[in-house]
C-alpha positions as CSV (number, residue, x, y, z in Angstrom):
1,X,-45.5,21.1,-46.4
2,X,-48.7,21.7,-48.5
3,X,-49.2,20.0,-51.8
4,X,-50.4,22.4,-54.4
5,X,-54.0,21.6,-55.9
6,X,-52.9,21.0,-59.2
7,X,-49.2,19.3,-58.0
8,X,-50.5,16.0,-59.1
9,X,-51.1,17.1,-62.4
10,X,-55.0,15.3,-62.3
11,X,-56.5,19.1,-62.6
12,X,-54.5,20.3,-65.1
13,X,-54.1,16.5,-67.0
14,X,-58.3,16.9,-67.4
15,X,-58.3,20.7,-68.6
16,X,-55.8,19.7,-71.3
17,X,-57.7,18.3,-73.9
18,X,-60.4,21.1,-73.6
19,X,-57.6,23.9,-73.5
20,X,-56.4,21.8,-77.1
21,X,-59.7,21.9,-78.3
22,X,-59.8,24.9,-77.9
23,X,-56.8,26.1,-79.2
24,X,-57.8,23.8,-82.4
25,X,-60.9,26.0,-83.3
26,X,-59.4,29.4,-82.8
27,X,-56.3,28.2,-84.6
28,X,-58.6,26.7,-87.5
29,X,-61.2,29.2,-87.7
30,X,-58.7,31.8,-88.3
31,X,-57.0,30.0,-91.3
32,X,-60.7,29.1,-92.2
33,X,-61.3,33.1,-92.0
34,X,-58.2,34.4,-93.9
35,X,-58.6,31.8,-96.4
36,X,-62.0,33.0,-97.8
37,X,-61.3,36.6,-98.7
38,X,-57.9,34.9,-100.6
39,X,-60.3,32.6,-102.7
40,X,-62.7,35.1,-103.9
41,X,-59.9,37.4,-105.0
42,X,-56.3,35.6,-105.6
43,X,-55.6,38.8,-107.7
44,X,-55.6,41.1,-104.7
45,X,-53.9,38.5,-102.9
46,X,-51.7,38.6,-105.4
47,X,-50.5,42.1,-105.2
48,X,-50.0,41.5,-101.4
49,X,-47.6,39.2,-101.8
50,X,-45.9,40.9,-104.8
51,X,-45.7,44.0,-102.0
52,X,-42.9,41.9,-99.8
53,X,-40.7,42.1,-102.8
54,X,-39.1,39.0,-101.8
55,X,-40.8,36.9,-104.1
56,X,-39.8,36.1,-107.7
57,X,-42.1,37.8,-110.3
58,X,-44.7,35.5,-111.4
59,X,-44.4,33.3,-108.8
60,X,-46.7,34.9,-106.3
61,X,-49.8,34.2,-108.7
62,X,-49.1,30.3,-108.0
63,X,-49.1,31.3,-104.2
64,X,-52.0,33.7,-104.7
65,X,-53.7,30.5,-105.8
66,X,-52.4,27.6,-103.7
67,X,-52.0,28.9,-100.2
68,X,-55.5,30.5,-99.5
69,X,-56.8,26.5,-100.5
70,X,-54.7,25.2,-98.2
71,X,-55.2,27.8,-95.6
72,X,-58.9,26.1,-95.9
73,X,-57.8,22.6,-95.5
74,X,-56.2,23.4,-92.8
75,X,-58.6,25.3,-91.0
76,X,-61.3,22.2,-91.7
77,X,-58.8,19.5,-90.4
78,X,-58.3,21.3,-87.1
79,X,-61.9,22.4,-86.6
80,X,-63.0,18.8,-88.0
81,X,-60.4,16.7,-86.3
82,X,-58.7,15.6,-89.2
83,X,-55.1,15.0,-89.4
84,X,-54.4,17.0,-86.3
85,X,-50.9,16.9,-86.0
86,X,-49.8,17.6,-89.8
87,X,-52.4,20.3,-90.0
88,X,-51.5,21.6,-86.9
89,X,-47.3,21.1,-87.8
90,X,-48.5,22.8,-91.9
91,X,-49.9,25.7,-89.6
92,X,-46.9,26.3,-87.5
93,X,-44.5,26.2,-90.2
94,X,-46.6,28.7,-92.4
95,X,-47.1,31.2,-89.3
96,X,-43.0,30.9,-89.1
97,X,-42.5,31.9,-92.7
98,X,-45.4,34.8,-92.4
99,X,-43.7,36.1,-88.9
100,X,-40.1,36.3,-90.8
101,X,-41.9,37.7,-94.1
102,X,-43.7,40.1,-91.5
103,X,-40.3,41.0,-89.7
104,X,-38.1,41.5,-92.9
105,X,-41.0,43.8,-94.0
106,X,-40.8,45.5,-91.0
107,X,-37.0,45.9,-91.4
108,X,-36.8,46.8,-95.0
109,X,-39.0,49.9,-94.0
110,X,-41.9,48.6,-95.8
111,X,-45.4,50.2,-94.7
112,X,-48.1,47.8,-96.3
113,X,-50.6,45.5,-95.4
114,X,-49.6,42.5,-94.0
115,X,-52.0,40.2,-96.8
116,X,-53.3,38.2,-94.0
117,X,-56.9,38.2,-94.6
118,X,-57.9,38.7,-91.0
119,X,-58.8,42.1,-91.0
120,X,-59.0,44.9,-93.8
121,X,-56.0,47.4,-94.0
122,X,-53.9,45.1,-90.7
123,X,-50.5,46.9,-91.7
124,X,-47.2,45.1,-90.7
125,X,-45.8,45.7,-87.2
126,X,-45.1,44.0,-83.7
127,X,-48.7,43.8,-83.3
128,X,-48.7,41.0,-86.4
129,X,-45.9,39.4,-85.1
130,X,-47.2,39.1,-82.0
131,X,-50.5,37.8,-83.0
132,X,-48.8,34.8,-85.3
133,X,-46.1,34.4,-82.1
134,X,-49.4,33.0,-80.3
135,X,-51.0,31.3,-82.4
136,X,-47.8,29.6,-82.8
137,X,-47.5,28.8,-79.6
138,X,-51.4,27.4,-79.9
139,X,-49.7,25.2,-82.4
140,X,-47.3,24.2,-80.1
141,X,-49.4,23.3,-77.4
142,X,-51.6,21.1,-79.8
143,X,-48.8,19.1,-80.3
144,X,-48.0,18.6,-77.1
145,X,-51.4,17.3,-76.2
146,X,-51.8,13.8,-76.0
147,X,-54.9,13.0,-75.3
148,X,-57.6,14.6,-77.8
149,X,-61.5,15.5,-77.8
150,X,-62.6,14.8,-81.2
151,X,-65.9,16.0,-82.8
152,X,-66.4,12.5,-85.0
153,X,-66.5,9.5,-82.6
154,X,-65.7,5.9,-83.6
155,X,-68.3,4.1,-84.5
156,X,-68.9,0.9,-82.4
C-alpha cells in the first residue's frame, strides 16, 4: 500500500509555522485596521454600539473608548510577535462576543451596520458571521501551532 506524501506529517509539520504566520498577520492586521477608524472617532463608534440595544446606556461610551485601543494592541502583538497566545486567546473571545452580538442583531430584525470598522456601511448578516467564524478559526489554528516564526530573534 502507498504511503501518502504528507502521511508522515514532515510536509505539513514545516508548512505549519508559515500557515501560523500567516494567519497571525491577517488576523492582526485586521484588528490593527478596525481599530483605527474607532480611535479617530469613538463617538460614531459609539452610536454603533448603542444600535445593538443590548448594551446599558452610557456604558457603550466606555467601550467606544476601550475596545478600539485594544483592538490595536492586539493587532501589534500578533503582527509583532508579542504575547501570541493571549493576544491571539483576547482575539477569539472578542470575535465570539461580536459573532453572538452579530446573530442576536440578525434575530431581533435589526438592519444596521455591524460597527466593525472593516469596511464602510458592512450591515449585519451571515456574510459577518461568516467572516468572524474564520478568523476564529485563524485563532484556533494559532493556538494550535507549536512551533513559531517570530519577526524579533534572540539575541545571542
Amino acid at each position: 500500500m502507498a504511503e501518502c506524501w504528507f502521511a508522515r506529517g514532515e510536509i505539513v509539520s514545516k508548512i505549519y509555522p508559515y500557515f501560523e504566520l500567516l494567519c497571525r498577520l491577517i488576523i492582526g492586521g485586521i484588528f490593527l485596521w478596525a481599530s483605527i477608524d474607532k480611535i479617530i472617532d469613538p463617538s460614531k463608534f459609539s452610536k454603533e454600539i448603542s444600535n445593538y440595544h443590548i448594551i446599558p446606556f452610557g456604558l457603550e461610551n466606555l467601550i467606544a473608548i476601550a475596545l478600539p485601543w485594544l483592538e490595536l494592541m492586539i493587532g501589534l502583538g500578533l503582527i509583532l510577535g508579542f504575547y501570541i497566545n493571549a493576544n491571539t486567546i483576547i482575539s477569539g473571545f472578542l470575535l465570539m462576543i461580536f459573532n453572538i452580538l452579530v446573530f442576536q442583531a440578525m434575530m431581533r430584525g435589526f438592519n444596521i451596520e455591524c460597527g466593525c470598522g472593516l469596511k464602510e456601511g458592512q450591515m449585519v448578516g451571515y456574510g459577518k458571521l461568516f467572516e468572524n467564524f474564520i478568523l476564529l478559526l485563524g485563532c484556533l489554528f494559532i493556538l494550535k501551532v507549536k512551533d513559531r516564526i517570530l519577526y524579533l530573534k534572540k539575541i545571542q
